[in-house]
N, CA, C and O atoms as a CHARMM CRD file, in Angstrom:
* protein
*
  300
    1    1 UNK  N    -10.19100  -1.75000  -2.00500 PROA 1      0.00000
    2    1 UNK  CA   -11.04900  -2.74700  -2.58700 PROA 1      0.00000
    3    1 UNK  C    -12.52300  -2.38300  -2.39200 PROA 1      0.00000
    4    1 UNK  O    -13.36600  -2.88200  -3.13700 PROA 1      0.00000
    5    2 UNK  N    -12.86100  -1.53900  -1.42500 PROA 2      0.00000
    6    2 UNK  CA   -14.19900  -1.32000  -0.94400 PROA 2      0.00000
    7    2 UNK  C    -14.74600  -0.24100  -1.94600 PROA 2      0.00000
    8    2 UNK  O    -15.96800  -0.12200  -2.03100 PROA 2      0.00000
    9    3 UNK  N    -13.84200   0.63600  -2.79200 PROA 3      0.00000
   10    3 UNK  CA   -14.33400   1.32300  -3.71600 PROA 3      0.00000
   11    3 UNK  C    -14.53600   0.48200  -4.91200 PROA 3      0.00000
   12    3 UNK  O    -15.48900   0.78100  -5.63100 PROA 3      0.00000
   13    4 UNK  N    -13.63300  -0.74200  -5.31300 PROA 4      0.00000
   14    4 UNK  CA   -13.85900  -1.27000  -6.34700 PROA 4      0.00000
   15    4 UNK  C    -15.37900  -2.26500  -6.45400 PROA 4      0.00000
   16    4 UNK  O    -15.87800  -2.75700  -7.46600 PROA 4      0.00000
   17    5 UNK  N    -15.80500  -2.32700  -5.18800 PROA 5      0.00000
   18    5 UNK  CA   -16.60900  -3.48000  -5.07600 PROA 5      0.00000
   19    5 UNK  C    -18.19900  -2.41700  -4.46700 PROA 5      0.00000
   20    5 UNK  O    -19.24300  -2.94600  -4.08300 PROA 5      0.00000
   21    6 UNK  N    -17.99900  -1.15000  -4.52500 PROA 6      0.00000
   22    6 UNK  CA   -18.84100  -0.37400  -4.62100 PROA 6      0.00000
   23    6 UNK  C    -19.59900  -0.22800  -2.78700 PROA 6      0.00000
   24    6 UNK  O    -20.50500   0.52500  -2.42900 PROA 6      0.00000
   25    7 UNK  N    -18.98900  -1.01800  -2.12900 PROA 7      0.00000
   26    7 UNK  CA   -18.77300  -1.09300  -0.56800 PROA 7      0.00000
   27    7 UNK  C    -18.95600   0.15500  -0.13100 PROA 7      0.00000
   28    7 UNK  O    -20.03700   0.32700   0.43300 PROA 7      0.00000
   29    8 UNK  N    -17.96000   1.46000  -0.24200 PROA 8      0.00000
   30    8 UNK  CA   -18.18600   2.67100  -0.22700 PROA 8      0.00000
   31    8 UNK  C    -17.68500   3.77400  -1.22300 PROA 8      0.00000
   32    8 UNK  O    -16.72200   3.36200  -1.87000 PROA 8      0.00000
   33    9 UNK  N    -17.88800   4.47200  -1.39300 PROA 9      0.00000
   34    9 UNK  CA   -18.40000   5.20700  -2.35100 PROA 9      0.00000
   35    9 UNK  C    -17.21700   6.11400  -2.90300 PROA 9      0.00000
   36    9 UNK  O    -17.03200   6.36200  -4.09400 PROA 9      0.00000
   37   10 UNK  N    -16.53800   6.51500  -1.96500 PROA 10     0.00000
   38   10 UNK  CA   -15.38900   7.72900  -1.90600 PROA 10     0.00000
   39   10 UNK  C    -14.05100   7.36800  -0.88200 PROA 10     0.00000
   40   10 UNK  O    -13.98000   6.36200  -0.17700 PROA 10     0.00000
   41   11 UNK  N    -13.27600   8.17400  -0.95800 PROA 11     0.00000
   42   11 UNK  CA   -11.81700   8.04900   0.24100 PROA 11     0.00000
   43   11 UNK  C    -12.52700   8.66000   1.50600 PROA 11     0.00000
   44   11 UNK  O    -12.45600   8.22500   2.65500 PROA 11     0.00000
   45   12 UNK  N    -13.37000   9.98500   0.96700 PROA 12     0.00000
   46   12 UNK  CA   -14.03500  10.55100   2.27600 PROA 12     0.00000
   47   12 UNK  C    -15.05100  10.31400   3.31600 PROA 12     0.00000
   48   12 UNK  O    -15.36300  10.91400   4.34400 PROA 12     0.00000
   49   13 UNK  N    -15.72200   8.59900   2.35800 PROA 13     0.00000
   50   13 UNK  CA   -16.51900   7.51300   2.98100 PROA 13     0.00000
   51   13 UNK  C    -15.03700   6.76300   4.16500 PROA 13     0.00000
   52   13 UNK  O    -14.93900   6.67400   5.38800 PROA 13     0.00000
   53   14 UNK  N    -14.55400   6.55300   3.56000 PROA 14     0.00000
   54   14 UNK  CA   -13.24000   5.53700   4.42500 PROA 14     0.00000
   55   14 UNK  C    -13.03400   6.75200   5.45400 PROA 14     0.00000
   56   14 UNK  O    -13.45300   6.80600   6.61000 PROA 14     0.00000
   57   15 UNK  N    -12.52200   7.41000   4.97600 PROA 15     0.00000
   58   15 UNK  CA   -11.69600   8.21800   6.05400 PROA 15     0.00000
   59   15 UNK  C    -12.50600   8.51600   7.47300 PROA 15     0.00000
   60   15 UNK  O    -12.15100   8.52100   8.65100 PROA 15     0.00000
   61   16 UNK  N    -13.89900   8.78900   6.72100 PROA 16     0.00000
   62   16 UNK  CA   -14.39800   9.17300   8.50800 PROA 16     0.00000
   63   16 UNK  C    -15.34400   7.78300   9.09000 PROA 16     0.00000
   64   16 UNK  O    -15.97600   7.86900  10.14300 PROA 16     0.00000
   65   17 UNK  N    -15.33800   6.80400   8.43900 PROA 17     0.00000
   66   17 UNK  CA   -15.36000   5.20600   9.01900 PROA 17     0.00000
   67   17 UNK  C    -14.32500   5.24800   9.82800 PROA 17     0.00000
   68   17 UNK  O    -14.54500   5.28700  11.03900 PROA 17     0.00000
   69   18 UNK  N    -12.86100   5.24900   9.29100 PROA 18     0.00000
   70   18 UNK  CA   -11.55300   4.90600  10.29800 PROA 18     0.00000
   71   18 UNK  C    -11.02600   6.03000  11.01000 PROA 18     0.00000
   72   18 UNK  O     -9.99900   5.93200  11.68100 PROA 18     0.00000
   73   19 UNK  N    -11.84600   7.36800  10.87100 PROA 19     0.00000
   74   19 UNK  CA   -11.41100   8.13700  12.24600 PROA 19     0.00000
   75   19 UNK  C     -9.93700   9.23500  11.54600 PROA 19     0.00000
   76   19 UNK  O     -9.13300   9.84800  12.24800 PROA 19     0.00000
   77   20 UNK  N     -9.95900   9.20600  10.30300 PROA 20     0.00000
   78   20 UNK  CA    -8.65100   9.62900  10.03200 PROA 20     0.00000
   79   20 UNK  C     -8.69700  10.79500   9.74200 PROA 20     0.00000
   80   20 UNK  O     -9.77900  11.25700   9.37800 PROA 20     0.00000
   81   21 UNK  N     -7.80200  11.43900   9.79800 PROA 21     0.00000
   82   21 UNK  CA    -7.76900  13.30800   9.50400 PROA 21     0.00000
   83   21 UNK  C     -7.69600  13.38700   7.97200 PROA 21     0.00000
   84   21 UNK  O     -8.66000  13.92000   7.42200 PROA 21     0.00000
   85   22 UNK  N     -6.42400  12.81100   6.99600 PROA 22     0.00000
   86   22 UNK  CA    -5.62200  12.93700   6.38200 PROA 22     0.00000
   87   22 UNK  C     -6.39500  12.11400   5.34600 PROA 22     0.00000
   88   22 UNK  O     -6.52600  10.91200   5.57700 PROA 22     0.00000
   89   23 UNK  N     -6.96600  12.67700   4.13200 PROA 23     0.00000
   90   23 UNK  CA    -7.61500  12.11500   2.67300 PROA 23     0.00000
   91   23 UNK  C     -6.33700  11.09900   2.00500 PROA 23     0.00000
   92   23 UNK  O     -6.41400   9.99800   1.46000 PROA 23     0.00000
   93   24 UNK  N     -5.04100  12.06100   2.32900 PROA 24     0.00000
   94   24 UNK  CA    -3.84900  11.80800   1.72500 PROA 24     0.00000
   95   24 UNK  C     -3.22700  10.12000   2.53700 PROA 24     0.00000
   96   24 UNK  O     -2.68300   9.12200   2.06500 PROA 24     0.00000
   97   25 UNK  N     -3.41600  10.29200   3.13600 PROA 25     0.00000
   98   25 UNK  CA    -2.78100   9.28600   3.98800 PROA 25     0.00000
   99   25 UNK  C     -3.91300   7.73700   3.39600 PROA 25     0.00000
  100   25 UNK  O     -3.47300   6.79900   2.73100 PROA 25     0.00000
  101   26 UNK  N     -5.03000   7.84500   3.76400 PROA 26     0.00000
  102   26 UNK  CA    -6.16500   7.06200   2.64500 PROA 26     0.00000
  103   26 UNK  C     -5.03100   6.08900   1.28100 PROA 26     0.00000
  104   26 UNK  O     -4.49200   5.02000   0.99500 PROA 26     0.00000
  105   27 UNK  N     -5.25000   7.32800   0.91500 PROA 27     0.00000
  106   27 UNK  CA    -4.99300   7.39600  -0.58600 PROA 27     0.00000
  107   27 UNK  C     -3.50000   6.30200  -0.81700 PROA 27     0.00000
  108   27 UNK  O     -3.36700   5.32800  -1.55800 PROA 27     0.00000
  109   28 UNK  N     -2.39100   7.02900   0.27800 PROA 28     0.00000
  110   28 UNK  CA    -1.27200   5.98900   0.43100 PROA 28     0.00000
  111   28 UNK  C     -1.45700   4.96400   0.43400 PROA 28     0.00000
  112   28 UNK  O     -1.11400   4.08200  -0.35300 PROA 28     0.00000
  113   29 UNK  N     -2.14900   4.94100   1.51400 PROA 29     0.00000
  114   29 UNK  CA    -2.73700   3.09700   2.16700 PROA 29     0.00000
  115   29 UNK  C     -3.17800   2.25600   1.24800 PROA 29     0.00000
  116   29 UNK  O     -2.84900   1.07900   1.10700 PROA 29     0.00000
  117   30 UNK  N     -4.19300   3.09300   0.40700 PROA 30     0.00000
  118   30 UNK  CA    -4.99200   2.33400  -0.93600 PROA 30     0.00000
  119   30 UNK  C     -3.49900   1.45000  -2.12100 PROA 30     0.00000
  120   30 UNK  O     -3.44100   0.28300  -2.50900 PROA 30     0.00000
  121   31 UNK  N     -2.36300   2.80000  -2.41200 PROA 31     0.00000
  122   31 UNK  CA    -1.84300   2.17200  -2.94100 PROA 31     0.00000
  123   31 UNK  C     -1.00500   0.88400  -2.65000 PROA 31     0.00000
  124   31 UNK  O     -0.60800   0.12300  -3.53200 PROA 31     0.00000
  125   32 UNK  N     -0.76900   0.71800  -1.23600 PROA 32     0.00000
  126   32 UNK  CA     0.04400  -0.43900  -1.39100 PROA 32     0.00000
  127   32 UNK  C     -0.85400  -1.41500  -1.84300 PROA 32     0.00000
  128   32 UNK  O     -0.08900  -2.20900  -2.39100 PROA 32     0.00000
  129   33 UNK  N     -2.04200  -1.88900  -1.97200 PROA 33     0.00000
  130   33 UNK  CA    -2.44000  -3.05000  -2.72000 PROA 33     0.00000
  131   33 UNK  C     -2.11700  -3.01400  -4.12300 PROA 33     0.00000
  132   33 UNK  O     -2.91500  -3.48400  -4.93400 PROA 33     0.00000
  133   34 UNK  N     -1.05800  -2.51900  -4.48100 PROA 34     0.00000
  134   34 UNK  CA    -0.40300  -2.72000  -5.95300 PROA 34     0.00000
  135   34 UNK  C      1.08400  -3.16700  -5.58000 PROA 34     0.00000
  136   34 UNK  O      1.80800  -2.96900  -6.55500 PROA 34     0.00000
  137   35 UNK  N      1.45000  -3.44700  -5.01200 PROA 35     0.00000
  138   35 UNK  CA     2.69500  -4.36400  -4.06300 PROA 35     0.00000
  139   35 UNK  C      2.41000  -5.79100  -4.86000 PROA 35     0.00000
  140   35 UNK  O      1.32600  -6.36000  -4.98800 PROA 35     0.00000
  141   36 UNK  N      3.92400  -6.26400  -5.43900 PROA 36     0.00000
  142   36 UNK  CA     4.01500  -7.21200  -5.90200 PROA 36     0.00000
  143   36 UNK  C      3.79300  -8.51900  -4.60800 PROA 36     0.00000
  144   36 UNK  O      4.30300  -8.67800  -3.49900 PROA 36     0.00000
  145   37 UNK  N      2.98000  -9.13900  -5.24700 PROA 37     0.00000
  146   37 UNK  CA     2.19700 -10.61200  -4.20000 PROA 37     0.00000
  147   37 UNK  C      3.26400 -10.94400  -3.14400 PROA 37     0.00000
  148   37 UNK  O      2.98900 -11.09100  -1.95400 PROA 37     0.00000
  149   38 UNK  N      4.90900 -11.08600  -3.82900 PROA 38     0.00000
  150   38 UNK  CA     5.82600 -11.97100  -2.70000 PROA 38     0.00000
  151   38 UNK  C      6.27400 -10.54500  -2.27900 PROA 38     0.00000
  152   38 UNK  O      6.80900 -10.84900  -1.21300 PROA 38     0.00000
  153   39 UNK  N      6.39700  -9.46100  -2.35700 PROA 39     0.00000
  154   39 UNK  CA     6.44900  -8.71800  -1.79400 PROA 39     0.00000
  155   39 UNK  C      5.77200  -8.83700  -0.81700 PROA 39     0.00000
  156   39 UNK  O      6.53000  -9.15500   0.10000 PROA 39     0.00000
  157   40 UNK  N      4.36300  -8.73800  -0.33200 PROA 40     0.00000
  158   40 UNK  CA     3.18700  -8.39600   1.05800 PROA 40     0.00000
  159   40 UNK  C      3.30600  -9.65100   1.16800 PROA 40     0.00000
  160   40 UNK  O      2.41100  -9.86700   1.98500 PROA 40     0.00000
  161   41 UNK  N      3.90800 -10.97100   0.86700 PROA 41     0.00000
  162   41 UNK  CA     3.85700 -11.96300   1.37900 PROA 41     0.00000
  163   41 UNK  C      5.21800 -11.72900   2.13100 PROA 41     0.00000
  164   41 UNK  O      5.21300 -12.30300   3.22000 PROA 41     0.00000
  165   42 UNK  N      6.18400 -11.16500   1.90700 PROA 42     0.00000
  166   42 UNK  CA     7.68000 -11.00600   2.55400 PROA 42     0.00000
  167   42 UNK  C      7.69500 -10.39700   3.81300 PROA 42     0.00000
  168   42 UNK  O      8.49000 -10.60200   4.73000 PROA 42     0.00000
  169   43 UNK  N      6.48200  -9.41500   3.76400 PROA 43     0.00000
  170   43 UNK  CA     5.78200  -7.96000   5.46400 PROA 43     0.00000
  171   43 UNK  C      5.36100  -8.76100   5.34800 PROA 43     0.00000
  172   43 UNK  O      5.88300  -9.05800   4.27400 PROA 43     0.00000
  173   44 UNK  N      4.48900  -9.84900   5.64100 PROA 44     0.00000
  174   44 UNK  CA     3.25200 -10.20400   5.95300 PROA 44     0.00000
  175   44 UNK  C      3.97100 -11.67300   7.35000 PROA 44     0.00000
  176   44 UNK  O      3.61300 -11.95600   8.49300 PROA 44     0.00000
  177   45 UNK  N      5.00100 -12.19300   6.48000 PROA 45     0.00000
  178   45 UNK  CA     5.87700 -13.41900   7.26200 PROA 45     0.00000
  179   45 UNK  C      7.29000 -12.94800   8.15400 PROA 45     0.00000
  180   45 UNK  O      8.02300 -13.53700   8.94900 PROA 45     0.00000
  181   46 UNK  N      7.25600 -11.67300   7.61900 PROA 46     0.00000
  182   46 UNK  CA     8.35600 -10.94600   8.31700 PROA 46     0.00000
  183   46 UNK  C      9.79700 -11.27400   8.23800 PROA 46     0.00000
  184   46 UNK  O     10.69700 -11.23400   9.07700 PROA 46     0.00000
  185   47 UNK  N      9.73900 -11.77600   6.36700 PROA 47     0.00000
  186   47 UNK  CA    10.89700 -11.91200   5.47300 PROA 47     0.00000
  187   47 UNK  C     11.69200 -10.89400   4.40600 PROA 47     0.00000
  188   47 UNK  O     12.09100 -10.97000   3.24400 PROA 47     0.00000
  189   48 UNK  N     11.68900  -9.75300   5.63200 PROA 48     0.00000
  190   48 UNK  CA    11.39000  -8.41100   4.85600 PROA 48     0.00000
  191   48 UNK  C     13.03000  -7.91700   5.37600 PROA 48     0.00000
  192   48 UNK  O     13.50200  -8.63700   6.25600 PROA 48     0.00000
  193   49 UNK  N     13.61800  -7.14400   5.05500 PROA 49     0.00000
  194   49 UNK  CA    15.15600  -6.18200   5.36700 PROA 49     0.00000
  195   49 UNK  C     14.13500  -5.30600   6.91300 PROA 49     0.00000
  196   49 UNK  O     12.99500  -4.84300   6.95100 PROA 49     0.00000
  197   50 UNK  N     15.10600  -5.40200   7.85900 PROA 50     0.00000
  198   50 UNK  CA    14.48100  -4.96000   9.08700 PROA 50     0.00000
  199   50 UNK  C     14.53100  -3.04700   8.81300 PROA 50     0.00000
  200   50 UNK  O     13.95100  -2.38200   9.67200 PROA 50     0.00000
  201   51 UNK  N     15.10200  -2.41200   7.83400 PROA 51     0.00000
  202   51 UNK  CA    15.25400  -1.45500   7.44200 PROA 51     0.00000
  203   51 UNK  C     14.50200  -0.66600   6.20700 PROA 51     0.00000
  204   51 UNK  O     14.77400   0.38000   5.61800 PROA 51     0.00000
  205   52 UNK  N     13.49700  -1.57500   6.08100 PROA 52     0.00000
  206   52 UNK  CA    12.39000  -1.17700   5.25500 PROA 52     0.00000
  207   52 UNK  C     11.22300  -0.36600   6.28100 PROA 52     0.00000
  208   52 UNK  O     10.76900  -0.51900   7.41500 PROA 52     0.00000
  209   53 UNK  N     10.97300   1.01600   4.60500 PROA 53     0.00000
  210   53 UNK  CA    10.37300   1.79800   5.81000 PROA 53     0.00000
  211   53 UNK  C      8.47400   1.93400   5.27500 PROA 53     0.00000
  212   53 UNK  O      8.05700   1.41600   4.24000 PROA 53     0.00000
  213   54 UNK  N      8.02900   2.33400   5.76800 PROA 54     0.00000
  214   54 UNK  CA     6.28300   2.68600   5.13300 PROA 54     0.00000
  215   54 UNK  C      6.94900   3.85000   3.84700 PROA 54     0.00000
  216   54 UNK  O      6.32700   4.02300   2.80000 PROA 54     0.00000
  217   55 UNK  N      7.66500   4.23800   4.00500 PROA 55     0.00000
  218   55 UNK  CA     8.15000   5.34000   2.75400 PROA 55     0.00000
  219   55 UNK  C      8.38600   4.59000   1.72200 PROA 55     0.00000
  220   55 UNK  O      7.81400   4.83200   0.65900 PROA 55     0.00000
  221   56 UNK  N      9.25500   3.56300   1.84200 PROA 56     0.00000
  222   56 UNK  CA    10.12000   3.32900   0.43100 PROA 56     0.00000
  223   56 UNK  C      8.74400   1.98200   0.37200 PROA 56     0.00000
  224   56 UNK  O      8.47300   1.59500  -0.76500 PROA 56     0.00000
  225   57 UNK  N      8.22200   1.55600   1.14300 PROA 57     0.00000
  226   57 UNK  CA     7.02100   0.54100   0.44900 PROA 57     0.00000
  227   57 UNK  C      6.09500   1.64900  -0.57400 PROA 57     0.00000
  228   57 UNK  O      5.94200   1.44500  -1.77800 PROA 57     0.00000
  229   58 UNK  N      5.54000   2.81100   0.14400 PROA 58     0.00000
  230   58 UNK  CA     4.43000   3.80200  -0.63300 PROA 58     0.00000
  231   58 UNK  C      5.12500   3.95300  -1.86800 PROA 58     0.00000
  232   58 UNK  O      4.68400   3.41300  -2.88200 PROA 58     0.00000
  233   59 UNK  N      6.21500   4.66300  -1.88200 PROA 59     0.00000
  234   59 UNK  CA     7.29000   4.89700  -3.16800 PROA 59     0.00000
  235   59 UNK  C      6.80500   3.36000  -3.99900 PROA 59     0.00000
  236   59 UNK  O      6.15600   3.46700  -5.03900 PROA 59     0.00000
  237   60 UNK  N      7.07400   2.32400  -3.60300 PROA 60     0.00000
  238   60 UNK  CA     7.32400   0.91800  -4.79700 PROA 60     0.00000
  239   60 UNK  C      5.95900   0.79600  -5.21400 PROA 60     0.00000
  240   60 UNK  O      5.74400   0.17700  -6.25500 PROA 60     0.00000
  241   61 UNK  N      5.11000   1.22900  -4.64600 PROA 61     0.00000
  242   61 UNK  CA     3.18600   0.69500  -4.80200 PROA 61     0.00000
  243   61 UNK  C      3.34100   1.78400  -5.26900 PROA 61     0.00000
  244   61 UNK  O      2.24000   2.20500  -4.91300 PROA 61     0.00000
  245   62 UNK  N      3.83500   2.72600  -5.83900 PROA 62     0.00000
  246   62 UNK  CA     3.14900   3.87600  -7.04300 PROA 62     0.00000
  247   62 UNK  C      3.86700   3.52200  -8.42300 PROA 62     0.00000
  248   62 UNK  O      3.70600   4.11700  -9.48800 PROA 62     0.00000
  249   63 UNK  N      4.66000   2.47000  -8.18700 PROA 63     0.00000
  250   63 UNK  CA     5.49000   1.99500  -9.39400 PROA 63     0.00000
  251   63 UNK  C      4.27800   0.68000 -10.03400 PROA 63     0.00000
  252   63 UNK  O      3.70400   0.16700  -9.07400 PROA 63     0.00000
  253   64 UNK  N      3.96000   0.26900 -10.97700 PROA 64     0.00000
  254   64 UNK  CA     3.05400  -0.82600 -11.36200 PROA 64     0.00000
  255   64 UNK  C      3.73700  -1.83700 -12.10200 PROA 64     0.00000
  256   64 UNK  O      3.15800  -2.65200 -12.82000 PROA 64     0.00000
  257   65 UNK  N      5.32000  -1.76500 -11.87300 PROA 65     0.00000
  258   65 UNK  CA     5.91100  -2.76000 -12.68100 PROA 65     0.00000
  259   65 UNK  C      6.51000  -3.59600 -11.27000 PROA 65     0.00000
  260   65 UNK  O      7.06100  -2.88000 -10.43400 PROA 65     0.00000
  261   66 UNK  N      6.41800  -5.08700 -10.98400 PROA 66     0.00000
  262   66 UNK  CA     6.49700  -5.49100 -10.09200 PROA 66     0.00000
  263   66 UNK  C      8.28300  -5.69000 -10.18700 PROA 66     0.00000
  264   66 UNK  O      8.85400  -5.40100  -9.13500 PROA 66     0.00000
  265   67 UNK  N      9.12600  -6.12000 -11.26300 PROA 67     0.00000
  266   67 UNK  CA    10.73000  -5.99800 -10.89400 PROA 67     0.00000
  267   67 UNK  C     10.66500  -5.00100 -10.61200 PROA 67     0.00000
  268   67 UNK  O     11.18300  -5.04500  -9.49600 PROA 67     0.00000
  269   68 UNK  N     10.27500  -3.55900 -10.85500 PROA 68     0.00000
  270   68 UNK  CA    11.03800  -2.54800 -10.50200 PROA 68     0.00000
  271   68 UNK  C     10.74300  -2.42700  -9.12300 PROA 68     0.00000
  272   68 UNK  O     11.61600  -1.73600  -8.59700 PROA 68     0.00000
  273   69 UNK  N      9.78600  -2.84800  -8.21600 PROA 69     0.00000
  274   69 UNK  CA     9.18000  -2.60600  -6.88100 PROA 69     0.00000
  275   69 UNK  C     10.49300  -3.50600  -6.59600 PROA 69     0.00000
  276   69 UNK  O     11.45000  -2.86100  -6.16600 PROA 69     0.00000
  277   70 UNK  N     10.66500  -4.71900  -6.74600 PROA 70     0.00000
  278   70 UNK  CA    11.34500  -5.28700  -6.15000 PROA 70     0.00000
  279   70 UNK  C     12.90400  -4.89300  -6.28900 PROA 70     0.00000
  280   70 UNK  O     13.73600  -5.28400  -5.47000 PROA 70     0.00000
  281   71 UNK  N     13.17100  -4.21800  -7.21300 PROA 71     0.00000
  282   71 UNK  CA    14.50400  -3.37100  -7.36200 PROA 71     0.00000
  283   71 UNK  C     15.01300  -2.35700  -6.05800 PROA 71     0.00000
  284   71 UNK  O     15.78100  -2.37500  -5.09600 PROA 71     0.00000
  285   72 UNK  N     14.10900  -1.54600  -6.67800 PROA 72     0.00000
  286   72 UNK  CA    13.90000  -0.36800  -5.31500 PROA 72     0.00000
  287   72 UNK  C     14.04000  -0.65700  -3.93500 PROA 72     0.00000
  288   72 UNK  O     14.68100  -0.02100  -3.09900 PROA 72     0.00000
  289   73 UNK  N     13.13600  -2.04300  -3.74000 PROA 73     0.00000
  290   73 UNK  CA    13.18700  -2.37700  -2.34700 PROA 73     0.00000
  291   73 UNK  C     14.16900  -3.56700  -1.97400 PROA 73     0.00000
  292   73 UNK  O     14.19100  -4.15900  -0.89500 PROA 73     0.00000
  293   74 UNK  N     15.04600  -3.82400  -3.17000 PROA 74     0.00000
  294   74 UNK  CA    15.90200  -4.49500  -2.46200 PROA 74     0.00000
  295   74 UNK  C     15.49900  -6.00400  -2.28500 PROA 74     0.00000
  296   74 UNK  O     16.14500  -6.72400  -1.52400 PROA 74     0.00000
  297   75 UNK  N     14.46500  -6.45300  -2.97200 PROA 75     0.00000
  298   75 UNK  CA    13.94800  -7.74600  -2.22300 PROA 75     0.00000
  299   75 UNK  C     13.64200  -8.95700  -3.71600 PROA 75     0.00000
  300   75 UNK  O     13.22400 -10.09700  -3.51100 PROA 75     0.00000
């Protein structure tokens, strides 16, 4: 959001704010804010399959159709 709102500038602004090695890893993180709403409301209340992993969430946030996120993940 901080790129959309012109906050900072680049991933390589974020990355060395939060100390991180990995541009790539950024970039992951960025996508889950494309996570269908009751989805991050489901992690967020901890109404989630205890077998959900940071993998198969990154995998559903590169998908932009919200049934299919929720397909994939089961939820």
């Amino acid at each position: 959001m901080e790129i959309l709102t012109g906050a900072v500038r680049s991933l390589e602004e974020i990355k060395a704010r939060e100390k991180i090695t990995s541009t790539g890893y950024v970039r992951q993180v960025m996508h889950l804010q494309f996570l269908a709403p009751d989805i991050t409301e489901a992690i967020l209340t901890g109404n989630h399959s205890k077998h959900l992993t940071y993998s198969q969430l990154v995998k559903a946030s590169r998908i932009h159709d919200w049934n299919s996120q929720r397909q994939l993940l089961s939820l």
